[in-house]
Backbone as CSV, one residue per row, in Angstrom:
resi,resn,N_x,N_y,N_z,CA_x,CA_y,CA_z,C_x,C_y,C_z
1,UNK,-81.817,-185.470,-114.487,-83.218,-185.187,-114.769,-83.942,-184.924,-113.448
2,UNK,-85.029,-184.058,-113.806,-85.009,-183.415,-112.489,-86.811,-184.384,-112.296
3,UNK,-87.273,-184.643,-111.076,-88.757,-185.330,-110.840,-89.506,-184.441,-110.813
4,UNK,-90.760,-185.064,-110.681,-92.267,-184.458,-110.930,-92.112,-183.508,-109.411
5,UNK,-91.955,-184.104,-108.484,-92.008,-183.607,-107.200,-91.294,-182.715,-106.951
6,UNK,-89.997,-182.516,-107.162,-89.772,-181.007,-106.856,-90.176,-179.862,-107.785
7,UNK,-90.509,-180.337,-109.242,-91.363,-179.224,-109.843,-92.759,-178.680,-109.639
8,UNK,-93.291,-179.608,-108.614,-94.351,-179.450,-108.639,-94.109,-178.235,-106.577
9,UNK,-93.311,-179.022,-105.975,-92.478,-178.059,-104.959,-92.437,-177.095,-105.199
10,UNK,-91.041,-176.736,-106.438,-90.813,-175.374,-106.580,-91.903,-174.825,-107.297
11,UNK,-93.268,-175.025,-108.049,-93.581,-173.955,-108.730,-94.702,-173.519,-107.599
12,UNK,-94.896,-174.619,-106.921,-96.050,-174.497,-105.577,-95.434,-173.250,-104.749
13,UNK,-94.304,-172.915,-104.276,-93.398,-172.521,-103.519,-93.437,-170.992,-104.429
14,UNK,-93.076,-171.133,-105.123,-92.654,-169.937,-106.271,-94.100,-168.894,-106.673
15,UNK,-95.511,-169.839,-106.620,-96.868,-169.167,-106.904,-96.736,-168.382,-105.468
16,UNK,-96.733,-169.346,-105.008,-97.048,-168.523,-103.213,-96.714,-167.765,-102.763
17,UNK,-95.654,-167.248,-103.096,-94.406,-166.351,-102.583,-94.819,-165.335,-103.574
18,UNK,-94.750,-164.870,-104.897,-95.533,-163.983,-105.774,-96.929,-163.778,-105.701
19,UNK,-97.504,-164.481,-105.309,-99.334,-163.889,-104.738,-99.197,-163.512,-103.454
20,UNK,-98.230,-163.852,-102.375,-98.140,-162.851,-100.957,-97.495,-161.576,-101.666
21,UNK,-96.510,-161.664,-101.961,-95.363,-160.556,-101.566,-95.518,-159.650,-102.618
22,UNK,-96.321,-160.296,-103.714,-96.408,-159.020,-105.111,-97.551,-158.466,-104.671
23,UNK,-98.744,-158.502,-103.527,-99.880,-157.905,-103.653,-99.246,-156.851,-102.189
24,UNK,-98.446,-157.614,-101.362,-97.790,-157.098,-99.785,-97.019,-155.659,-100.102
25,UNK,-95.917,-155.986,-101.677,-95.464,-154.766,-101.895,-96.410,-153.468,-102.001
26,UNK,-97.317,-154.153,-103.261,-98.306,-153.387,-103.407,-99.195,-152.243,-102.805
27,UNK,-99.539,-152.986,-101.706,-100.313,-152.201,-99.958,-99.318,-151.435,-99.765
28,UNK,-98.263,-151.899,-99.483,-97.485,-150.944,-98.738,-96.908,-149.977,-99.426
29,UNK,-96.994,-149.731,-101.254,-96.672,-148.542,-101.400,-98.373,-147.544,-101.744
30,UNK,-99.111,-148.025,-101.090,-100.315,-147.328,-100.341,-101.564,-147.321,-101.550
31,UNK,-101.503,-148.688,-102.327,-102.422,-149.126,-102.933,-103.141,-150.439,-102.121
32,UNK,-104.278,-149.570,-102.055,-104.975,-150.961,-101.142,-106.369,-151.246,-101.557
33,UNK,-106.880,-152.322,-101.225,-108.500,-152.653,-101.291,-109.357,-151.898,-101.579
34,UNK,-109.458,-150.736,-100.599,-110.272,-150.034,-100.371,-110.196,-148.550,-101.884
35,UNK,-108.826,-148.337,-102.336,-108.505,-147.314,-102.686,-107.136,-146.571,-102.252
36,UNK,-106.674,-145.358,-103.001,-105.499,-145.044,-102.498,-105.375,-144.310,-101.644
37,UNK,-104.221,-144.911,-100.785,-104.321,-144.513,-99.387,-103.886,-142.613,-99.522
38,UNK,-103.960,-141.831,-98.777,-103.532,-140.185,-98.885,-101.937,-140.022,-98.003
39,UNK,-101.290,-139.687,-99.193,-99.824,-139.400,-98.759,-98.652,-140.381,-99.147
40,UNK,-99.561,-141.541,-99.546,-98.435,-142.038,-100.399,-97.859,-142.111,-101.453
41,UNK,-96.792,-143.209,-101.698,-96.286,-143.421,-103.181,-97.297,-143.230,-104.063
42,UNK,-98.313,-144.355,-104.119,-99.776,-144.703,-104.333,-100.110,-143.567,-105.118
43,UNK,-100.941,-142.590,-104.202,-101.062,-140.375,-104.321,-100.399,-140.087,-105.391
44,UNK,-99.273,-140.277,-105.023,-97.849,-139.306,-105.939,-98.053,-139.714,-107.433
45,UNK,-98.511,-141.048,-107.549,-98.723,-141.893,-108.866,-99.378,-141.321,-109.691
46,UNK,-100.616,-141.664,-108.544,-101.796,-140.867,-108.880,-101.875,-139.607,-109.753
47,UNK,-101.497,-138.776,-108.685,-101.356,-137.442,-108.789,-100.653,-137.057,-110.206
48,UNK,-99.730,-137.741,-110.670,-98.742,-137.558,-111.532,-99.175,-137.848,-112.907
49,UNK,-100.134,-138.820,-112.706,-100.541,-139.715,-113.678,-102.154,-139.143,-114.275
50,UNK,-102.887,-138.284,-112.888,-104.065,-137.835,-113.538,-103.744,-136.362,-114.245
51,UNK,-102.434,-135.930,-113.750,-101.903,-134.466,-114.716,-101.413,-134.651,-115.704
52,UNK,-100.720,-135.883,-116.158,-100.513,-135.902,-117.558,-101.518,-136.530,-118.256
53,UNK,-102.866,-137.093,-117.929,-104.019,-137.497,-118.708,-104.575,-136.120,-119.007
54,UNK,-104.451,-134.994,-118.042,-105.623,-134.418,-118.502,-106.885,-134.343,-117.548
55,UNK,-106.505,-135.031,-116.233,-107.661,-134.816,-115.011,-107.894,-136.314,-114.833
56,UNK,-107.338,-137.076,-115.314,-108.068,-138.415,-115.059,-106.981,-139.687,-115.408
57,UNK,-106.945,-140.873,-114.712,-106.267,-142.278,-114.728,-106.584,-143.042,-116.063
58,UNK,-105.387,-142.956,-116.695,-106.534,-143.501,-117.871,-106.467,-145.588,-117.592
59,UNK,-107.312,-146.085,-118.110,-107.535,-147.636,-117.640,-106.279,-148.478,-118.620
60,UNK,-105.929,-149.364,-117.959,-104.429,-149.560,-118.374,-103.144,-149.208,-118.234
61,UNK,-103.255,-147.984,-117.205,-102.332,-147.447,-116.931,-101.291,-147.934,-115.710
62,UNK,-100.112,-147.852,-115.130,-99.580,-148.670,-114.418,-100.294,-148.743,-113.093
63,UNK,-100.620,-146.708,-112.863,-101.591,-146.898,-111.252,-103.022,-147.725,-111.649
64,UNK,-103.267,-147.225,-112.457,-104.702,-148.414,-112.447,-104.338,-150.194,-112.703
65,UNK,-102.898,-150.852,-112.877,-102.717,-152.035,-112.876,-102.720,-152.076,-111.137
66,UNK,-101.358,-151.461,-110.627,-101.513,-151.620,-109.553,-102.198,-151.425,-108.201
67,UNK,-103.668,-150.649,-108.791,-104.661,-150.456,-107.757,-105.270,-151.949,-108.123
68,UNK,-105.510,-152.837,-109.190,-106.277,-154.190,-109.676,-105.466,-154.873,-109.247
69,UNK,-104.113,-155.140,-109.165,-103.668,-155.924,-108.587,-103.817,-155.940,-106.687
70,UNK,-104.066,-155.279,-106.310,-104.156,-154.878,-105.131,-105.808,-155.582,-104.807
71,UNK,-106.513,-155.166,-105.496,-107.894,-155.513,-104.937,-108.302,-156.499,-105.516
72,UNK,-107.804,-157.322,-106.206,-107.327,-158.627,-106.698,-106.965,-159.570,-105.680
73,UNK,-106.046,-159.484,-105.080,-104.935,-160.779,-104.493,-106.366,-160.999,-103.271
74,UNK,-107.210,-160.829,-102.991,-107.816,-161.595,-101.986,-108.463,-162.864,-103.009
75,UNK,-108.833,-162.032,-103.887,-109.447,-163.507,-104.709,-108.399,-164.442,-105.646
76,UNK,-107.308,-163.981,-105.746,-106.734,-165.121,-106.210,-105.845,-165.604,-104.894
77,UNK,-105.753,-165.633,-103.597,-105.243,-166.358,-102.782,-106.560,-167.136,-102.697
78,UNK,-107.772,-167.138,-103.105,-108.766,-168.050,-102.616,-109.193,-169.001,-103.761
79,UNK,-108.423,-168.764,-104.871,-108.943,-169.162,-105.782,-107.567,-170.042,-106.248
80,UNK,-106.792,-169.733,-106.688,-105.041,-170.190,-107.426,-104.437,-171.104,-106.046
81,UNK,-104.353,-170.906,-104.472,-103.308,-171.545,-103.707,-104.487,-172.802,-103.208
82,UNK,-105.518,-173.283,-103.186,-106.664,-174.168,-103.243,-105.938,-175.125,-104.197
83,UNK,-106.160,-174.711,-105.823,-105.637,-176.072,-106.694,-104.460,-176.242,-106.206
84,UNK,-103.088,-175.572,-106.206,-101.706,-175.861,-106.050,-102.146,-176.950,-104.606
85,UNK,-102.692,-176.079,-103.929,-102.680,-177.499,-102.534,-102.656,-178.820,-103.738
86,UNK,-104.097,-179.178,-104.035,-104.499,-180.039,-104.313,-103.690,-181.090,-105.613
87,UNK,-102.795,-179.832,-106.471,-102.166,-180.429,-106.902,-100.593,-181.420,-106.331
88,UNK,-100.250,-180.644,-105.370,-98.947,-180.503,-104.622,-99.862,-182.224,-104.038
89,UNK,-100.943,-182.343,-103.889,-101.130,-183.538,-102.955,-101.262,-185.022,-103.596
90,UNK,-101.752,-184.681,-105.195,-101.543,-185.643,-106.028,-100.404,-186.054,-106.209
91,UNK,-98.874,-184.516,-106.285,-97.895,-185.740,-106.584,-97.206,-185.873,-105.635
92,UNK,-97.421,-185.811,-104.333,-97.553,-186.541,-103.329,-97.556,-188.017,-103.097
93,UNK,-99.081,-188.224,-103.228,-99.944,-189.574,-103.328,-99.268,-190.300,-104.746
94,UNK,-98.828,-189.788,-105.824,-98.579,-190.531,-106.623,-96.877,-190.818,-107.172
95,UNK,-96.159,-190.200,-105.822,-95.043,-190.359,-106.306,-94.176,-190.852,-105.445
């Protein structure tokens, strides 16, 4: 049987690593904060995605997930890795 403490480890460990590296991929295939960057993957998406709408991204679509996920991850690193601290410190203190 496995303890409170390393589940509370690994899922601490496991959030963290998917809110860096899923928003890190993200940027770097040239979806960023600001908008999509010119010349990238990002573009090509774009590009691909507003010719088969018809001139336009439609909402729900994968480039429009991954432009929200992108301009997203500042607020959930400020918001989601805060509790995990705080949880990670309870079972800490209580175990």
């Amino acid at each position: 049987m496995v303890g409170f403490i390393p589940i509370v480890v690994g899922s601490t460990v496991g959030l963290a690593v998917a809110t860096v590296a899923i928003p890190a991929a993200v940027g770097a295939a040239g979806f960023t904060g600001a908008g999509i960057a010119a010349g990238s993957l990002a573009s090509q998406m774009m590009s691909a995605a507003a010719i088969a709408n018809g001139g336009g991204v439609a909402a729900g679509s994968t480039v429009a997930v991954l432009q929200s996920i992108e301009t997203a991850s500042a607020t959930c690193l400020s918001l989601v890795l805060p509790s995990q601290q705080r949880a990670l410190k309870i079972a800490v203190d209580c175990g």
